[in-house]
C-alpha positions in Angstrom: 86.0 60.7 92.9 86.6 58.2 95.8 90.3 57.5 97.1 92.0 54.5 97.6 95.0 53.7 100.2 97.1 52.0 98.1 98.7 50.2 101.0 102.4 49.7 99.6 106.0 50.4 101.1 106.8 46.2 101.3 104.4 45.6 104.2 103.2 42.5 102.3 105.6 40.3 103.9 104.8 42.0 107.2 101.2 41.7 106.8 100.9 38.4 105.6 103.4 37.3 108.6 100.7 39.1 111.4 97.8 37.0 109.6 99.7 33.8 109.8 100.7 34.4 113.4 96.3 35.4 114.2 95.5 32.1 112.7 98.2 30.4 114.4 98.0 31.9 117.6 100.5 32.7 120.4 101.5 29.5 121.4 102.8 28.5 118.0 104.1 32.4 116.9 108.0 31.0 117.9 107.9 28.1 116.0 107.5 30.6 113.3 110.1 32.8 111.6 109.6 35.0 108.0 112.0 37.0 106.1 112.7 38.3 102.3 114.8 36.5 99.4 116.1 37.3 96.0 115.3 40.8 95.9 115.2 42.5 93.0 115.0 46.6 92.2 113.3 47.9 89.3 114.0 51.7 89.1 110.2 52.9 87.2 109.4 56.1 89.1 105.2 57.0 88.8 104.2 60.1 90.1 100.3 59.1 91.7 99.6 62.6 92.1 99.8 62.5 96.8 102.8 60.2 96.7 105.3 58.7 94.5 106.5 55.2 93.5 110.2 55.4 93.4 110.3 52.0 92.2 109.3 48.3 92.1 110.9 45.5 94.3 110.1 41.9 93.8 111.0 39.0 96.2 110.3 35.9 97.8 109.0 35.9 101.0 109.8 32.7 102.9 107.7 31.6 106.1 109.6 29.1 108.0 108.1 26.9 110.4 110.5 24.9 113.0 108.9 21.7 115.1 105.4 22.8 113.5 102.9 20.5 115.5 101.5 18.7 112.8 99.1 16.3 114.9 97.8 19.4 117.0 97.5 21.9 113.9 96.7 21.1 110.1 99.6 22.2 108.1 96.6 23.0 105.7 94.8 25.7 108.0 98.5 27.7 107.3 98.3 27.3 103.5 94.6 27.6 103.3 95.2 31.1 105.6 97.9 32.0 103.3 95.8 31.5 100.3 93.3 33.6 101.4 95.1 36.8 102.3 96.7 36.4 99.3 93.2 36.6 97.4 92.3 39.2 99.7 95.2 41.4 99.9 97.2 41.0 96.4 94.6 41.5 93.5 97.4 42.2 91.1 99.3 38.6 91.2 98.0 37.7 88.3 98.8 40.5 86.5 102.4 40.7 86.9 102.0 36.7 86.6 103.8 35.8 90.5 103.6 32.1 90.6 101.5 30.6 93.3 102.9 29.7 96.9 105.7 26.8 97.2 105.2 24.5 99.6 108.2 21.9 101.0 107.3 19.7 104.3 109.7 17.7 105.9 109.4 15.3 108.8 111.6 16.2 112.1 109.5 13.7 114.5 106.7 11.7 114.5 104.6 14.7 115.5 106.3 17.6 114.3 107.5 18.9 111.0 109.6 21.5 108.8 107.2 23.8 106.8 108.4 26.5 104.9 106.3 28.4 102.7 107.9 30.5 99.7 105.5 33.6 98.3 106.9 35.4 95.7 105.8 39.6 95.8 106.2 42.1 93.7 105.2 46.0 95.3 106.1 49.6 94.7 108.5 51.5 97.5 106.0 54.2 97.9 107.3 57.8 99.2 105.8 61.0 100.2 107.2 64.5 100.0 108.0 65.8 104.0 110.4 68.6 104.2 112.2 66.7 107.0 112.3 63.3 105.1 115.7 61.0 105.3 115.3 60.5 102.0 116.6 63.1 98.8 115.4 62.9 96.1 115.9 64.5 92.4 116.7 67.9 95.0 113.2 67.3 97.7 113.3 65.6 100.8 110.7 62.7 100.9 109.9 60.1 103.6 108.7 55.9 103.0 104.7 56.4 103.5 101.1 54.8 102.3 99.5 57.8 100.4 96.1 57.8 99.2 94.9 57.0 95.5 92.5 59.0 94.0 90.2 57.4 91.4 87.2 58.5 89.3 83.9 57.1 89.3 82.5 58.3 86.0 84.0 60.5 83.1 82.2 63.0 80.7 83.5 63.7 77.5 82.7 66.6 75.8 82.9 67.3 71.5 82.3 69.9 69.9 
């Protein structure tokens, strides 16, 4: 058996915003804002044996850039960065079939730009049982966490 973190609770928007803003740097973190879209709720509770998924959200993540240096920055450094925490960080995209990142740039001056950056998620609300949890639930108090996954290495079956 090894275990897994299964790194949920709707960080990815957080997470992906902390990468951009590394690869960016301080100097250019203002120019930057991000924020969640068209969010959705699917109520499909899993029990994953140290946690629970209470349910599913799916949403578009939007990553606006205001007065974005283009002539002191490549615009494509930010999509090529986004691109690769995505391939990094989000192996099930293609399962649930998330269309790739949209990309709209629009001139504000003759050396800056509008970027914004639309990446559609889709990841569990994870929870953890904690007696003095804000959240109730089917009679148990529970709290938003990151639990750990186990996951088996081999299996042995046995007939008779």
């Amino acid at each position: 058996m090894t275990m897994q973190s299964q790194g949920r609770n709707g960080y990815k928007l957080q997470q992906l915003t902390q990468h951009i803003k590394s690869v960016l740097g301080e100097q250019l973190e203002s120019c930057m804002e991000s924020w969640m879209e068209e969010l959705s709720l699917e109520l499909t509770p899993k029990n994953n044996g140290l946690g629970m998924d209470i349910g599913v959200m799916t949403y578009q993540a939007v990553f606006s850039f205001e007065r974005f240096p283009f002539k002191q920055i490549d615009p494509a450094l930010v999509m090529a960065s986004v691109m690769a925490w995505l391939q990094d960080n989000d192996p099930e995209r293609e399962r649930f079939e998330l269309a790739p990142p949209a990309v709209d740039v629009e001139p504000e001056s003759d050396s800056e730009v509008i970027m914004t950056i639309e990446v559609p998620f889709r990841e569990a609300i994870s929870v953890v049982k904690d007696e003095n949890g804000p959240l109730l639930w089917k009679g148990k108090r529970y709290k938003l966490a990151d639990y750990e996954i186990w996951l088996a290495k081999k299996e042995t079956v046995f007939t008779r």
